[in-house]
C-alpha positions in Angstrom: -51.9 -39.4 -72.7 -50.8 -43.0 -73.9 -53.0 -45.3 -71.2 -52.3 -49.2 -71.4 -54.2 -52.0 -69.7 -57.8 -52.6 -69.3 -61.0 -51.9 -68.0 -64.4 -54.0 -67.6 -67.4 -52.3 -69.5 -69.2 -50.3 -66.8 -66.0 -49.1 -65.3 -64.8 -46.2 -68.1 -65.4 -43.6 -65.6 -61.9 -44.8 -63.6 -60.2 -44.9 -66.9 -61.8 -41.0 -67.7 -60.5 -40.1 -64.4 -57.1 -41.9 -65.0 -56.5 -40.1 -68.0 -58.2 -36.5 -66.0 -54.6 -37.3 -63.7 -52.3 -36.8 -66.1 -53.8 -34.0 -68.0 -54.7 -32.0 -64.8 -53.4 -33.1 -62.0 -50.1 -33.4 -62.3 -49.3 -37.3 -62.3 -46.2 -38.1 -64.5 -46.1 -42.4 -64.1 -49.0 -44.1 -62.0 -51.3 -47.2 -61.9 -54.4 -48.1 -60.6 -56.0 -51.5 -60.4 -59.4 -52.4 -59.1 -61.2 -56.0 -57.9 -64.6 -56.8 -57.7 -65.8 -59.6 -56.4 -62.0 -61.6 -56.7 -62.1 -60.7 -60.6 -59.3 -57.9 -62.1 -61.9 -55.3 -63.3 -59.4 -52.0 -64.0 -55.8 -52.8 -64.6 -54.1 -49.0 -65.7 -50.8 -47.8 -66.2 -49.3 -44.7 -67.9 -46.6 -42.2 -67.5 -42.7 -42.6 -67.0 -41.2 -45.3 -65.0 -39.2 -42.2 -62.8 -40.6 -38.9 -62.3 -38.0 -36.8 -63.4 -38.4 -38.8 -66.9 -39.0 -37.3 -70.0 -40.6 -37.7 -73.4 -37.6 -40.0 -73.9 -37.4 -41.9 -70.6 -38.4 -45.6 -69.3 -42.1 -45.8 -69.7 -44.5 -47.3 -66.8 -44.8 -50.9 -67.6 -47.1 -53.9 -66.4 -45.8 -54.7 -63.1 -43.5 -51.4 -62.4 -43.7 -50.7 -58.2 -43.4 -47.8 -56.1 -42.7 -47.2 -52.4 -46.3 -46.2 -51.4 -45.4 -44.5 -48.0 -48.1 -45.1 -45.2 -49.8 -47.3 -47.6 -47.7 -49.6 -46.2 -49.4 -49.7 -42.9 -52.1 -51.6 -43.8 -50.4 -54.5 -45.1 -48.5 -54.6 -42.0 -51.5 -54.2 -39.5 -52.7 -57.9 -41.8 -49.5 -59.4 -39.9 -50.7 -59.0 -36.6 -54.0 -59.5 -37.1 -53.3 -62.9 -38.6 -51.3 -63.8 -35.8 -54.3 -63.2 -33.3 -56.8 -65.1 -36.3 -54.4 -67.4 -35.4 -54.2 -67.8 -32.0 -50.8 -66.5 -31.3 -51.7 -62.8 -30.1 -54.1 -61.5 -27.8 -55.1 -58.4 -29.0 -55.9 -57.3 -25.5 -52.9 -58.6 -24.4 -50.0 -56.1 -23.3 -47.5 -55.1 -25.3 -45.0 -56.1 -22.8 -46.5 -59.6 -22.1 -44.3 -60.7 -25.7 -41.9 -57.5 -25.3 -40.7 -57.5 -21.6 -38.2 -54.6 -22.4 -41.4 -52.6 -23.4 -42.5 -52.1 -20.1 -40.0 -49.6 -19.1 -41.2 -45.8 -18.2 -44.8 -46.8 -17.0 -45.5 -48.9 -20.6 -47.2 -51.7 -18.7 -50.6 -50.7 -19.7 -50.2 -50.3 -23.6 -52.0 -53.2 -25.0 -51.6 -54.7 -28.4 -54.9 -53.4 -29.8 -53.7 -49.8 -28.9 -50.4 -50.1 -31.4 -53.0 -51.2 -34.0 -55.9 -48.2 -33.5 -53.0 -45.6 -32.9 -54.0 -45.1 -29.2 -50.6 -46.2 -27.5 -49.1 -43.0 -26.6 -46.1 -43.3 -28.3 -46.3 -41.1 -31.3 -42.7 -39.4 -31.1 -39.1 -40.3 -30.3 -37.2 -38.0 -28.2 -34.8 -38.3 -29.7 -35.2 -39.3 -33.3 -33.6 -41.3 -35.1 -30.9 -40.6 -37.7 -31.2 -42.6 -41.3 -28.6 -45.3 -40.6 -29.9 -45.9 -37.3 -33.5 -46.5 -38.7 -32.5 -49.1 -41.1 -31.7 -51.2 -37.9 -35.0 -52.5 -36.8 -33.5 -53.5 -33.3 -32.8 -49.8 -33.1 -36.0 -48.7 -33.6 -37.6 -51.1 -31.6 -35.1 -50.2 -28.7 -35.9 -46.5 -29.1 -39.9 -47.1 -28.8 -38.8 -49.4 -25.8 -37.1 -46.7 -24.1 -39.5 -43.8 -25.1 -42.2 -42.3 -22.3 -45.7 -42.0 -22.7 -47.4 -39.2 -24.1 -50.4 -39.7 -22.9 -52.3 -42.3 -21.1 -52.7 -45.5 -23.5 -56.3 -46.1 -24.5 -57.6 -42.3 -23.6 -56.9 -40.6 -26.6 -55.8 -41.3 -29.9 -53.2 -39.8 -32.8 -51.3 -41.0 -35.5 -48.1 -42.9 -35.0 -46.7 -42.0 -38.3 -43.5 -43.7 -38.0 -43.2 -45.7 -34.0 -45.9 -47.7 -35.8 -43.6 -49.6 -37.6 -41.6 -50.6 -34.9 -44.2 -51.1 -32.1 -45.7 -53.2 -35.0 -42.3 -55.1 -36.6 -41.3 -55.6 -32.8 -43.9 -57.2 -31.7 -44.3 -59.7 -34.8 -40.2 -60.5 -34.5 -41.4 -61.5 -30.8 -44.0 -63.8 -31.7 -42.8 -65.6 -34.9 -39.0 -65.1 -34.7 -38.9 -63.7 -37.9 -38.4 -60.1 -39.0 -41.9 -58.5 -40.4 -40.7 -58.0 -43.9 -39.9 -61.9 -44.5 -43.1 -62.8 -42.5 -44.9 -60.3 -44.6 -43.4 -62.2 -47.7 -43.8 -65.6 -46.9 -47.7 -65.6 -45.3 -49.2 -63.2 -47.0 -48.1 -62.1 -50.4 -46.2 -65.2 -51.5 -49.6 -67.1 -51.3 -52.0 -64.5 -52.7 -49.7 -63.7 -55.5 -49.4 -59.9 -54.6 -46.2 -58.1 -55.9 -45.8 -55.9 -52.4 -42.8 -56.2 -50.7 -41.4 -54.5 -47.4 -37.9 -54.6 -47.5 -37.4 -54.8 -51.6 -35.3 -58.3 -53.1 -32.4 -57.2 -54.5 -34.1 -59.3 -57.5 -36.6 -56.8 -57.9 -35.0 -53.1 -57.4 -35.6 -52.8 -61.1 -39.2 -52.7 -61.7 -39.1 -49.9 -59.2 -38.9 -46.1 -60.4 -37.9 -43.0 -58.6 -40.1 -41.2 -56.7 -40.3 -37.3 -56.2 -42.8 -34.2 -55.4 -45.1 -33.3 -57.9 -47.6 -30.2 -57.9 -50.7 -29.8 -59.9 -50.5 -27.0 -62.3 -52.6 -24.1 -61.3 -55.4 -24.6 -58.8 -56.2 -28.0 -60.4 -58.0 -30.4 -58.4 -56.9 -29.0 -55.1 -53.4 -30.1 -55.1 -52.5 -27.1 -53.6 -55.8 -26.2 -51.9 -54.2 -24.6 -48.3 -54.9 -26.7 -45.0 -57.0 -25.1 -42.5 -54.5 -22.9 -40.1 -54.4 -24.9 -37.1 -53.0 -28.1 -39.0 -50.8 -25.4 -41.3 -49.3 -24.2 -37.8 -49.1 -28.0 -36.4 -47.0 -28.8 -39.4 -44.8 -25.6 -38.7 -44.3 -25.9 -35.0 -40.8 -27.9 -34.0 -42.3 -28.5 -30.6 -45.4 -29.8 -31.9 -46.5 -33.4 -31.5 -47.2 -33.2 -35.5 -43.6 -32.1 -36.3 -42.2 -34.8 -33.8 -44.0 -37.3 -34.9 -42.9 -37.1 -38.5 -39.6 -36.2 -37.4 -39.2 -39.2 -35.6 -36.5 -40.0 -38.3 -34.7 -37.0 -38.8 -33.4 -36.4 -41.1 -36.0 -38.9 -43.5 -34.0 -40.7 -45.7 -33.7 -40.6 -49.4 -36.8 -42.9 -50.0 -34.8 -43.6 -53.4 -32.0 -45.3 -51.8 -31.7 -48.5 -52.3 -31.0 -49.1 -48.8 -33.9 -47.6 -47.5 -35.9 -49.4 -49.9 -33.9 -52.6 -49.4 -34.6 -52.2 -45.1 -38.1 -53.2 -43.4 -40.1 -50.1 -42.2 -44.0 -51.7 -41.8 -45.2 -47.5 -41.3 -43.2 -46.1 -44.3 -41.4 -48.3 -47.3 -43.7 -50.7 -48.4 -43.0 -50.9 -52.2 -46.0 -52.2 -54.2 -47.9 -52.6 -58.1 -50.8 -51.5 -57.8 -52.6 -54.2 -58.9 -50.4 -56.0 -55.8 -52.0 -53.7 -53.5 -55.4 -53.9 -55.1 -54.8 -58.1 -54.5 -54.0 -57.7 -51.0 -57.0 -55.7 -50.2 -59.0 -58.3 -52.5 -57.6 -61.1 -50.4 -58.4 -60.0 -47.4 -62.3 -60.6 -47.9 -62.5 -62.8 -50.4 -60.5 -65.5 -53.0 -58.4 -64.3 -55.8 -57.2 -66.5 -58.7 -57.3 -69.7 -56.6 -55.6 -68.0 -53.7 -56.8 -68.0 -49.9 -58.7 -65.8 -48.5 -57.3 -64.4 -45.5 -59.4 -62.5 -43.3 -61.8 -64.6 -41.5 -65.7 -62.7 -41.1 -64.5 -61.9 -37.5 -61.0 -61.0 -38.6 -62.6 -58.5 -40.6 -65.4 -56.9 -38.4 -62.7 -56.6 -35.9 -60.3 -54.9 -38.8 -62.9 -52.1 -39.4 -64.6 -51.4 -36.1 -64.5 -48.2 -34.9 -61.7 -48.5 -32.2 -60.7 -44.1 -32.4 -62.5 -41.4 -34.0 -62.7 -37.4 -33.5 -59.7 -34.8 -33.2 -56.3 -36.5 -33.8 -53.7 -35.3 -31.7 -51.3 -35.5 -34.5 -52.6 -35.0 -37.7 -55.2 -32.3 -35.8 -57.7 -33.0 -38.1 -61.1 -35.8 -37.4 -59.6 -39.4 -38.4 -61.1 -42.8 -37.9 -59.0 -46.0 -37.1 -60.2 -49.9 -36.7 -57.7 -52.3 -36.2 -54.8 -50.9 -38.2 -56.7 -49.5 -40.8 -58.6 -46.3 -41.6 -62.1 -46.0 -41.9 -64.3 -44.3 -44.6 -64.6 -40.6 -43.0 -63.6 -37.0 -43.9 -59.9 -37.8 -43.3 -59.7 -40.1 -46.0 -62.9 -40.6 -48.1 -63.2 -44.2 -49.7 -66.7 -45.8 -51.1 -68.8 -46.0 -48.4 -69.4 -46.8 -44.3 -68.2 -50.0 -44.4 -65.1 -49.1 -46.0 -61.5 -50.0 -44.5 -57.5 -49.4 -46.3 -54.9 -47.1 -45.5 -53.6 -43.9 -47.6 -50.2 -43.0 -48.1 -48.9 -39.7 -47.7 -48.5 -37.9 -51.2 -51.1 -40.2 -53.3 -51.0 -43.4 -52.7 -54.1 -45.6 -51.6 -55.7 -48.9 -50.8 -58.8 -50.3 -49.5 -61.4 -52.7 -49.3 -65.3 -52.3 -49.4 -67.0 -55.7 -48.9 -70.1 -54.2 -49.0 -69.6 -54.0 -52.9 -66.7 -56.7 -53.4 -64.4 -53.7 -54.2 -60.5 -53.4 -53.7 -58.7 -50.7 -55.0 -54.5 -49.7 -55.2 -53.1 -46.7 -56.8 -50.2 -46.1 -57.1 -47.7 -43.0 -57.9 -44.2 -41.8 -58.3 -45.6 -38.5 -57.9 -45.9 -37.3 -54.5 -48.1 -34.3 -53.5 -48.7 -32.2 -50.5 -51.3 -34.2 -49.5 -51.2 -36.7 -46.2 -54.6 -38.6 -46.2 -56.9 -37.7 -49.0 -55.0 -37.0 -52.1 -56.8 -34.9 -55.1 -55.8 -37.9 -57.9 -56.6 -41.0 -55.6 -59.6 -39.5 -54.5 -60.6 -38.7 -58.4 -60.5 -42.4 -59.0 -62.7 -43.6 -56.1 -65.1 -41.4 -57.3 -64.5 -42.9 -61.1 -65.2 -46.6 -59.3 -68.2 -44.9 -57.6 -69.5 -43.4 -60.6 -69.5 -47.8 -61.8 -71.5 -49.4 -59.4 
């Protein structure tokens, strides 16, 4: 495998695992970047531009992006918490204190700090969506709006893998005016200088590839290690809140249509470099290049507090959420305790560990089976681990 980029002395072991990703594990174009301490420290890229690509096909290149899935929720969980950093949220508040329209069907009591920890009640649609309809935000917003509870906000928690976006997008259009894809772009990565977009320029649909399912071969790595039976059977259930709650979008659009890629979904179609994403995560606890940083210290305790934890009623396995963001746990390993980012289903990953002034992205247009802990990502954490 034909690697390009770089990588600090002490950090071969994420290069060693890199190359372990192709050879094994099925990658066919990825990249992985890692920070420490605001300095670029691993900057990797390898593979094909598009996954279907051959011997003879566009190869990955400095600054090639992929959609990165659920990734993209922790960029978007930054907007919202920068709004409260900056005095325009309550994170206490009610959802319906900025959304009036919210409070329909007993709502009144979901507060703004449930949307972020996943503890709303409002993990499904009733009726989902269909792919032109979800390109609207205004129409998902005005489905979430209409939509019962599930279950009492703040008593339980479970993964809102797509309402997220719009509970989230909604509530920023409220407060700022603007949608959350511009704000995204204009106050956080225009001025850290992180190539992450949600809602991709028409400028920039170039520098991204296509996306598609990958498998390991064999046994490697785990790719296709089998999920315990319960979660197989959640998956497999129509009636389940699993199935609904990824079906809230039904059917899920071609995530290599340029519409989809062009609209702003904050839970699903962030499109990012990885050394974008690594940047973000960088700039959220520290400077970068000159740039701000843009977590303040109680920004960031209050990102990666424990705010849910134990069985989630969606994913039905243990998960841990702060304020938007994951935590460091079985659901999705990352270096350590104090550890706080946000996988994306099928590979991609990025957190923050202030503890060690680490930031990782990967990135990947190969998607696996995987939801929370993919086999490659994982590989690599354990190559940055193996460095300090």
């Amino acid at each position: 495998m034909d690697v390009n980029g770089t990588v600090a002395e002490g950090f071969e072991p994420v290069r060693e695992a890199f190359v372990r990703n192709f050879e094994v594990l099925g990658d066919r174009g990825a990249a992985v970047a890692v920070y420490r301490d605001g300095r670029l420290v691993v900057d990797l890229w390898a593979g094909t531009k598009d996954v279907d690509g051959t011997a003879d096909s566009a190869p990955w290149e400095r600054g090639t992006a992929q959609i990165v899935r659920s990734a993209t929720k922790g960029v978007a969980a930054a907007a919202l918490l920068l709004l409260h950093q900056r005095g325009l949220l309550d994170l206490d508040a009610p959802v319906g204190e900025y959304w009036p329209e919210f409070k329909a069907v007993g709502k009144e009591r979901v507060l703004v700090r449930h949307v972020l920890s996943h503890r709303a009640g409002l993990p499904v649609l009733d009726r989902p969506l269909t792919p032109e309809e979800a390109l609207d935000p205004l129409r998902g917003a005005e489905a979430v709006a209409r939509q019962a509870l599930v279950w009492e906000p703040g008593t339980d928690h479970g993964y809102h893998a797509l309402t997220y976006g719009w509970l989230l997008g909604e509530l920023v259009r409220r407060v700022t005016g603007r949608g959350v894809g511009d704000w995204i772009a204009e106050e956080i990565a225009g001025p850290v200088g992180a190539d992450l977009w949600v809602g991709l320029p028409a400028a920039e649909a170039g520098r991204v590839g296509r996306s598609g399912r990958v498998e390991a071969p064999g046994n490697a790595g785990g790719l296709r290690s089998r999920p315990k039976r319960s979660v197989a059977e959640a998956y497999d259930d129509p009636a389940s809140l699993t199935r609904r709650a990824f079906a809230a979008i039904t059917p899920f659009p071609d995530q290599n249509d340029p519409a989809y890629r062009a609209a702003s979904l904050p839970a699903t179609n962030g499109i990012a470099t990885a050394e974008g994403l690594a940047r973000f995560y960088a700039s959220l606890v520290g400077e970068v290049g000159g740039g701000p940083r843009l977590f303040t210290s109680e920004t960031l305790a209050a990102a990666r507090a424990e705010e849910s934890a134990g069985p989630d009623q969606v994913l039905v396995i243990n998960t841990r959420f702060g304020l938007g963001y994951m935590l460091h746990g079985s659901a999705s390993p990352f270096l350590g305790a104090g550890s706080f980012g946000h996988p994306g289903r099928g590979g991609s990953l990025g957190f923050a560990d202030p503890e060690s002034g680490i930031a990782f992205g990967y990135v990947t247009n190969g998607f696996s089976k995987t939801v929370t802990a993919d086999a490659r990502a994982q590989a690599l954490v354990r190559g940055v681990r193996a460095a300090l």
